[in-house]
DRENNU-797293 format. One record per residue (C-alpha): x, y, z; residue in one letter. Coordinates in nm, 3 decimals. Each point is the difference from the previous one (the first is absolute). Layout:
<recs>
> X Y Z A
...
</recs>
This chain:
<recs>
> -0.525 2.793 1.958 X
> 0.235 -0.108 -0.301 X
> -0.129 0.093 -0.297 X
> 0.143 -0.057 -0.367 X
> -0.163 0.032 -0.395 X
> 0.017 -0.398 -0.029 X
> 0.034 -0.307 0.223 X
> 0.078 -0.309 -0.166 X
> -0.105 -0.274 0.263 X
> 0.272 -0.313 -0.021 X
> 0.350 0.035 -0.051 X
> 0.046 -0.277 -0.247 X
> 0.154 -0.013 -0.338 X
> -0.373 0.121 -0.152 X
> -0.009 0.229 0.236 X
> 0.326 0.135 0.049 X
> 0.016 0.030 -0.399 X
> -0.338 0.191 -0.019 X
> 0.181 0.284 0.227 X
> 0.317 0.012 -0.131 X
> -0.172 0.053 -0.325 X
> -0.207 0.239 0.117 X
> 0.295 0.249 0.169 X
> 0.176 -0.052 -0.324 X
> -0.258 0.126 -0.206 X
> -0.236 0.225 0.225 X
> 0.063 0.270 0.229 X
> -0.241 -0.216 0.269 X
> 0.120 -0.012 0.357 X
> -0.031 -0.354 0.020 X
> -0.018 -0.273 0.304 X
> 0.085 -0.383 0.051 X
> -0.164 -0.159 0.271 X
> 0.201 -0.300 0.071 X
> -0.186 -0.280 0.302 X
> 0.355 -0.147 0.040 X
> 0.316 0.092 0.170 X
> 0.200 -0.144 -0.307 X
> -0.125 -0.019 -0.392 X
> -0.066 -0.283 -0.233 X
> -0.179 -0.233 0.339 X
> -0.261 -0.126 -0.197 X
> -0.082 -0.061 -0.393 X
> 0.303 0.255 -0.121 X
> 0.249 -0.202 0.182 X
> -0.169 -0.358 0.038 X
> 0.053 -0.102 -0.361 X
> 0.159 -0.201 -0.211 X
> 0.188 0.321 -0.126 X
> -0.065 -0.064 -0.406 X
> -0.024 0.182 -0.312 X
> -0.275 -0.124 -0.221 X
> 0.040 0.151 -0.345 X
> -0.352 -0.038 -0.114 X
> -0.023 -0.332 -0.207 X
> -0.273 -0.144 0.231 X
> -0.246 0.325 -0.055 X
> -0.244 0.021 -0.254 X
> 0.082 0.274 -0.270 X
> -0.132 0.347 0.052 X
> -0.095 -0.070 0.374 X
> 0.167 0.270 0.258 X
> 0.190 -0.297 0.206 X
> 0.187 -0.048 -0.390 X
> 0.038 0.376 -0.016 X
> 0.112 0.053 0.348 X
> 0.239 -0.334 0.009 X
> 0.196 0.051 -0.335 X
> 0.069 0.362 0.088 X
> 0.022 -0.076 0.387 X
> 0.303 -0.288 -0.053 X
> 0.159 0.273 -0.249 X
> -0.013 0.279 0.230 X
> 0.103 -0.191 0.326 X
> 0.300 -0.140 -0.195 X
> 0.136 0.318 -0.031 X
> -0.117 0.134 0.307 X
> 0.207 -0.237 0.202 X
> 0.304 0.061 -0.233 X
> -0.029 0.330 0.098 X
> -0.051 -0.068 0.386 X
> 0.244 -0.284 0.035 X
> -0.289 -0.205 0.104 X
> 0.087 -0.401 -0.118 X
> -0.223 -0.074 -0.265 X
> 0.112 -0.347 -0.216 X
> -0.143 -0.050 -0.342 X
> 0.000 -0.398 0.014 X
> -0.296 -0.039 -0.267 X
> -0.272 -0.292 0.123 X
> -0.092 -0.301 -0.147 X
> -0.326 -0.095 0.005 X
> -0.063 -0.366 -0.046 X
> -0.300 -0.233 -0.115 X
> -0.049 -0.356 0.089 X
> -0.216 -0.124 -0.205 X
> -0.241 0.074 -0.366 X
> -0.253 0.219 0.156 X
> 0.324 0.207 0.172 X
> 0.188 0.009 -0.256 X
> -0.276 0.121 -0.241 X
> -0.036 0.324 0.249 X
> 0.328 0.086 -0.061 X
> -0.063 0.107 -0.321 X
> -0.262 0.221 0.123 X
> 0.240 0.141 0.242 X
> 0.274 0.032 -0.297 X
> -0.331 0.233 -0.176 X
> -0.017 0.184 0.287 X
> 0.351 0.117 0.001 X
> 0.015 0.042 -0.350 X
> -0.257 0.210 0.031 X
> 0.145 0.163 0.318 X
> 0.341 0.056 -0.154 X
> 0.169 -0.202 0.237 X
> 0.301 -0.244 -0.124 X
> -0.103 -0.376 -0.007 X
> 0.139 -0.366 -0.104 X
> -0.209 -0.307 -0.026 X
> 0.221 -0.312 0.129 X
> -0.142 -0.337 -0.214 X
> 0.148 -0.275 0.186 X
> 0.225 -0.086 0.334 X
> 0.307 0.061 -0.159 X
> -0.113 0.317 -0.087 X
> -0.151 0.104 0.418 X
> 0.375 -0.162 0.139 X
> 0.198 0.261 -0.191 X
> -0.172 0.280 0.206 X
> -0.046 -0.213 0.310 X
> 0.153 -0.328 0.037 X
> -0.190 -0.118 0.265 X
> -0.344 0.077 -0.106 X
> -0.231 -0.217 -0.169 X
> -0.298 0.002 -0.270 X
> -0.086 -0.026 -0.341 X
> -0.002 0.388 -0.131 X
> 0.046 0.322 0.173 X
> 0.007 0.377 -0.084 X
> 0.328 0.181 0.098 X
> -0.066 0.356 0.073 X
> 0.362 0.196 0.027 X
> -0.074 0.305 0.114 X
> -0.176 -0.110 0.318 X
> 0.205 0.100 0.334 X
> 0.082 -0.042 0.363 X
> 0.010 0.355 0.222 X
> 0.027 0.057 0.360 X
> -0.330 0.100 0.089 X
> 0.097 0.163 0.336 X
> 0.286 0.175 -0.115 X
> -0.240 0.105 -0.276 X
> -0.210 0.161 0.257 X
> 0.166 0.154 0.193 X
> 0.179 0.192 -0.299 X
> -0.355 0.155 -0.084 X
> -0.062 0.126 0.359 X
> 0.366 0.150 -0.028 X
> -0.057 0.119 -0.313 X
> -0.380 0.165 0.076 X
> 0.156 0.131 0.321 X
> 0.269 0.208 -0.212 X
> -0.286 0.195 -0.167 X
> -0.185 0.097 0.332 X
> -0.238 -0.337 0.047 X
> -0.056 -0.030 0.385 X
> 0.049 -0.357 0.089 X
> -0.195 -0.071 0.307 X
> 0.073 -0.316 0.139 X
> -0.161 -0.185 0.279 X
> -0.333 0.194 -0.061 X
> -0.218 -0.291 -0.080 X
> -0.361 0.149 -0.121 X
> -0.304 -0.123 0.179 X
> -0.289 0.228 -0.168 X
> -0.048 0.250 -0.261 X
> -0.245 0.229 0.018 X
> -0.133 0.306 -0.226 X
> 0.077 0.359 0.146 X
> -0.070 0.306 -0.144 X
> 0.150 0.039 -0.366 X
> 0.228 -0.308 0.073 X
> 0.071 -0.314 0.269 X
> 0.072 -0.015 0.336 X
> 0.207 -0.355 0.064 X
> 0.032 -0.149 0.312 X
> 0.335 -0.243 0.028 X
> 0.145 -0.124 0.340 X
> 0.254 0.272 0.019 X
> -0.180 0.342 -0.055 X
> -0.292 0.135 -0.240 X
> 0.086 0.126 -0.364 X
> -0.185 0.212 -0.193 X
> 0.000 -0.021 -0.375 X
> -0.185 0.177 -0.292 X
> 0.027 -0.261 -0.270 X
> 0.087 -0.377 0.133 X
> 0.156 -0.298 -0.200 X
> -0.094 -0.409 0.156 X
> 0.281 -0.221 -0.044 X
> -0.065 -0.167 0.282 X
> 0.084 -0.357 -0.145 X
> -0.165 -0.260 0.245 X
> -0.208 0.264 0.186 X
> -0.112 0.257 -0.360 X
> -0.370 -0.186 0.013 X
> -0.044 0.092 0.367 X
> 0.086 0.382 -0.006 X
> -0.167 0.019 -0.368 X
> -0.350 -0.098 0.166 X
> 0.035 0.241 0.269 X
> -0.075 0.285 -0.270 X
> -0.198 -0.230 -0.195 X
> 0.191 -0.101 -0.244 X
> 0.055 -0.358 -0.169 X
> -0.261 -0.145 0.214 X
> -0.061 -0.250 -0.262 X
> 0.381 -0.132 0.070 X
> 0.159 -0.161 0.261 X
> 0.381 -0.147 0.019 X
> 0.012 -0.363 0.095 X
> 0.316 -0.059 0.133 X
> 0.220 -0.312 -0.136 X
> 0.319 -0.116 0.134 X
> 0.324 -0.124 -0.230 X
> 0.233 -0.219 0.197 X
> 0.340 -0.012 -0.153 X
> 0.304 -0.268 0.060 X
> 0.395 0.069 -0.038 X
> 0.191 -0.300 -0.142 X
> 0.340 -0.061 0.159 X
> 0.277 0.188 -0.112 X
> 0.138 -0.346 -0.098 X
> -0.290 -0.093 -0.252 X
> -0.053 0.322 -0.140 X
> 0.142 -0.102 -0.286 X
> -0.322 -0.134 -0.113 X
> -0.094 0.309 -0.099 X
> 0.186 0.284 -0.235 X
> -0.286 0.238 -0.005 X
> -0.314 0.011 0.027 X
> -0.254 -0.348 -0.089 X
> -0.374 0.076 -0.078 X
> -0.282 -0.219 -0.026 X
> -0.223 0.075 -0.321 X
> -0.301 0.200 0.196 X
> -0.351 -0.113 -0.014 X
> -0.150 0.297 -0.135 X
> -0.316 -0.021 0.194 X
> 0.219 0.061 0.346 X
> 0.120 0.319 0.129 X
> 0.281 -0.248 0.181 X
> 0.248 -0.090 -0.189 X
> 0.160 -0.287 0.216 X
> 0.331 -0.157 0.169 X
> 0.288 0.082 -0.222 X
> 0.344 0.110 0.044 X
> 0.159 0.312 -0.012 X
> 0.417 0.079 0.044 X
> 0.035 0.348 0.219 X
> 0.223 0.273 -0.017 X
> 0.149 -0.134 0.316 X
> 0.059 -0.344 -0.172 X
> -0.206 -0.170 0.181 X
> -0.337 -0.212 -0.166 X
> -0.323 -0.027 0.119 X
> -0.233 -0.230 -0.103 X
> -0.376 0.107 0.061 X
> -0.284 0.166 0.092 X
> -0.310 -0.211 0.028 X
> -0.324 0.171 0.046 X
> -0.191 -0.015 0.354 X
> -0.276 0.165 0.099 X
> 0.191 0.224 0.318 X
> -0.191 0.007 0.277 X
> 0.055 0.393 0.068 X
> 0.160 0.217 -0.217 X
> 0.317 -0.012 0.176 X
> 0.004 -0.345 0.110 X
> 0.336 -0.121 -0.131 X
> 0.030 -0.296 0.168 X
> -0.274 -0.259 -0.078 X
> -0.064 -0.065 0.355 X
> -0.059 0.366 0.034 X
> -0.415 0.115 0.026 X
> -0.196 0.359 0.010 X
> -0.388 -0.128 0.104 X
> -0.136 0.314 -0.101 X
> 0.218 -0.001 -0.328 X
> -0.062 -0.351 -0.098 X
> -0.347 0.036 0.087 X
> -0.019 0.331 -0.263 X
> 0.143 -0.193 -0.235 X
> -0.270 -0.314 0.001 X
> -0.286 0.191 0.096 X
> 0.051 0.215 -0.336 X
> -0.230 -0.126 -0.261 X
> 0.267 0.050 -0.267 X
> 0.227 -0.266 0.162 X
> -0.301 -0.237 0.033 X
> -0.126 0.041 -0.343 X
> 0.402 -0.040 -0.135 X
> 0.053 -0.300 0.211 X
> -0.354 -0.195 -0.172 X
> 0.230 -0.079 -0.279 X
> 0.085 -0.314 0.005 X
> 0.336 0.010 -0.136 X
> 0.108 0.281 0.247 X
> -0.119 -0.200 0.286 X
> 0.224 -0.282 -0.159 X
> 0.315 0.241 -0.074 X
> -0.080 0.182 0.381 X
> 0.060 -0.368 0.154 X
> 0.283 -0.073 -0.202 X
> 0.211 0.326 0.113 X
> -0.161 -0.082 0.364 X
> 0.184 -0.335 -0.010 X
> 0.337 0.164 -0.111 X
> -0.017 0.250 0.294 X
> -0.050 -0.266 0.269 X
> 0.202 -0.291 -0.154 X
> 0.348 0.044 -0.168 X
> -0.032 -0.295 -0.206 X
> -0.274 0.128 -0.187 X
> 0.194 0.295 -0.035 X
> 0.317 -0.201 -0.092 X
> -0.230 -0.179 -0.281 X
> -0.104 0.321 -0.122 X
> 0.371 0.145 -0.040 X
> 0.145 -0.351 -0.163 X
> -0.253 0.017 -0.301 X
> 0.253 0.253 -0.127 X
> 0.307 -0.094 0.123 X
> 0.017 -0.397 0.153 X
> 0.297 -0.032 0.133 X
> -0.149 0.281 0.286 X
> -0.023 -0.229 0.286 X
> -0.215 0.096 0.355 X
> 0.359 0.045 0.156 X
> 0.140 0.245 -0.245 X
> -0.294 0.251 0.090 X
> -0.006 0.235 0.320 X
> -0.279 0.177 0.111 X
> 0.079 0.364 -0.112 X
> -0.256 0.310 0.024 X
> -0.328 0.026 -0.090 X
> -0.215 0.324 -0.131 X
> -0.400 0.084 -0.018 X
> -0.153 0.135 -0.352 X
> -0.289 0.216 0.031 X
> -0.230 -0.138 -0.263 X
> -0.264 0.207 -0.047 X
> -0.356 -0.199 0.003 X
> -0.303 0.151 -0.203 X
> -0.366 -0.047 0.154 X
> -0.058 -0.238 -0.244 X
> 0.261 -0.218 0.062 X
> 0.245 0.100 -0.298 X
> 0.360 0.004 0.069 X
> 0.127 0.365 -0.111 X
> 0.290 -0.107 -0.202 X
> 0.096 0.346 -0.148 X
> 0.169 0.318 0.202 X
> -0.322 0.232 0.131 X
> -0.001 0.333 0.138 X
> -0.319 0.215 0.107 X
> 0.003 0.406 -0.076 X
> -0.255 0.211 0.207 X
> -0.007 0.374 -0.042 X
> 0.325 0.010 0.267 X
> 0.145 -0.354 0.021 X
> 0.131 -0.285 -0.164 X
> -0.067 -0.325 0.188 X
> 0.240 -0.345 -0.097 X
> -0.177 -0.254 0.041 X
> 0.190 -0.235 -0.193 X
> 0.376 -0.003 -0.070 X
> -0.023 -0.309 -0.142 X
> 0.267 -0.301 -0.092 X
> 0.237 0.158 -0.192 X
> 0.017 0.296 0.294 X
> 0.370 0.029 0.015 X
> 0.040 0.017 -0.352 X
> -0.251 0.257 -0.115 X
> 0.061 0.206 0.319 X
> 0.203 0.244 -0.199 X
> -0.292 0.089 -0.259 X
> -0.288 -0.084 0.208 X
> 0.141 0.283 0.291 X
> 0.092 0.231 -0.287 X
> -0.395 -0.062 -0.142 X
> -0.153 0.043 0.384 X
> 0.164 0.330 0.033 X
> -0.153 0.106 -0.348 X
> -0.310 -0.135 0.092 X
> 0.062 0.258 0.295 X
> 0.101 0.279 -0.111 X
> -0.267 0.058 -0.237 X
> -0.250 0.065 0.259 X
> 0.246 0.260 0.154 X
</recs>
């Protein structure tokens, strides 16, 4: 039987930063146990790959903590590493009054955040960042960034490896259950046995959580984000990165446009309801998944809103009909055309789903006496990985 001090359950960039943290800073012998053969498969790697720098968080709140310090901290972490990481900036643009009169709330925020903003008046003012974009105001946030998430990745595993982190790959766990002073996991490979265990299970941290009874009042409803490439020969259209002002009562920020480190742009995600929590494709289907998902009275009590059943329609439509898609991408930038955009990848957030049928919008973590169970790595994951790994492994090793 393998036995270690720790096992963190999912090698992804929460994960794998909560261990390498914790051999830095502990003397713990200390465990990652990986379900895939390769890293960065699902949310770590199936993202759009930005750095937010915080403007869009409301002061005080640990996703404006954990994002300022998290886009400060990668920076330099990938200048270290040689991992690409551009700092483009992103311009956020409004449409119309009601728009344009959240920017300033959003220009607050930052202030408030310390992060570096310019409010754009007019056009003239949008076309000198982006040419091809159009509104009537936007915020221009410079500091925001483009990274390699998979290179990213596996740099952490390398990195946790170096200070004596077993990386166990292909061991995908099925149960968890209580033995003796610690845990006895179960994965498809072979047993471990750990004293203290950390949940970063992404997709999957609800199910193993309410196997030892914790975060039963939780579940992770899985959504989809589609994204399109434009051709290499229109990428013009796009410099940077193009935001749409956010609608503050979403967690889902919607199609915009984003320039990666590779040079090419992609232009997305919707929002879907997945039907599994790995179903990529959206003629992909888990029964016993889906049927979690709308047999939990948190999803039916979120989904009695009327304006979510209105917005849930609206991303169905993109999914299943590029036009609707193509609509969606041209408020920002018109000249898109259906032609110019190729179907690219797509990823799945886990967005955890409270029994009351609140969408948990902020980062939450559950301590018992021995564990510390992720439920939610929310939107901006990537970013805050750095601090939010660093804080998990705290968390941690104060019960040791």
């Amino acid at each position: 039987m393998i036995h270690h001090d720790v096992a963190v359950i999912g090698g992804g960039c929460v994960g794998l930063s909560t261990a390498k943290h914790l051999a830095e800073n502990t003397d713990l012998d200390v465990c990652v146990l990986e379900k895939e053969y390769h890293l960065a498969e699902h949310q770590s790697g199936r993202n759009s790959g930005v750095l937010h720098p915080g403007f869009n968080y409301p002061p005080d709140s640990v996703k404006a903590e954990f994002a300022t310090e998290g886009t400060r901290r990668m920076k330099a972490y990938c200048a270290e590493h040689d991992i690409p990481c551009e700092e483009c900036g992103v311009l956020v643009v409004a449409k119309d009054d009601r728009e344009e009169a959240y920017l300033d709330e959003l220009a607050a925020q930052a202030e408030a955040n310390g992060v570096e903003y310019e409010l754009l008046d007019s056009q003239a003012a949008i076309r000198e960042h982006e040419p091809h974009a159009v509104g009537q105001a936007a915020l221009y946030a410079p500091e925001a960034a483009s990274v390699d998430s998979q290179q990213y990745v596996y740099t952490l595993a390398r990195e946790a490896q170096h200070d004596g982190v077993e990386l166990y790959m292909g061991h995908a766990v099925s149960e968890i259950h209580r033995s003796g002073e610690g845990y006895r996991i179960h994965t498809s490979n072979s047993d471990v046995e750990a004293d203290y265990l950390v949940n970063t299970a992404g997709l999957h941290a609800d199910t193993l959580a309410h196997q030892v009874g914790v975060g039963e009042d939780y579940q992770v409803v899985p959504f989809r984000g589609e994204y399109y490439e434009i051709t290499p020969e229109k990428a013009h259209l796009c410099r940077t990165m193009i935001y749409p002002t956010p609608d503050p009562e979403l967690p889902f920020l919607g199609v915009h446009y984003t320039r990666r480190t590779d040079g090419k742009v992609i232009v997305g995600p919707n929002a879907v309801l997945a039907f599994g929590r790995e179903a990529y494709k959206n003629t992909q289907f888990n029964l016993s998944e889906l049927f979690e998902t709308l047999s939990y009275e948190g999803f039916r009590r979120l989904l009695a809103s009327p304006s979510m059943l209105s917005v849930a329609f609206s991303e169905l439509n993109k999914s299943y009909r590029k036009e609707k898609f193509t609509e969606a991408s041209r408020r920002l930038v018109p000249e898109v055309r259906s032609e110019d955009l190729e179907k690219s990848y797509a990823g799945i957030r886990a967005q955890l789903v409270s029994a009351d049928g609140e969408l948990v919008k902020d980062p939450l973590s559950i301590e018992t006496d021995d564990a510390v169970h992720v439920l939610n790595a929310v939107s901006p994951g990537l970013t805050c990985s750095l601090p939010y790994g660093e804080h998990v492994a705290e968390q941690l090793a104060e019960k040791v």
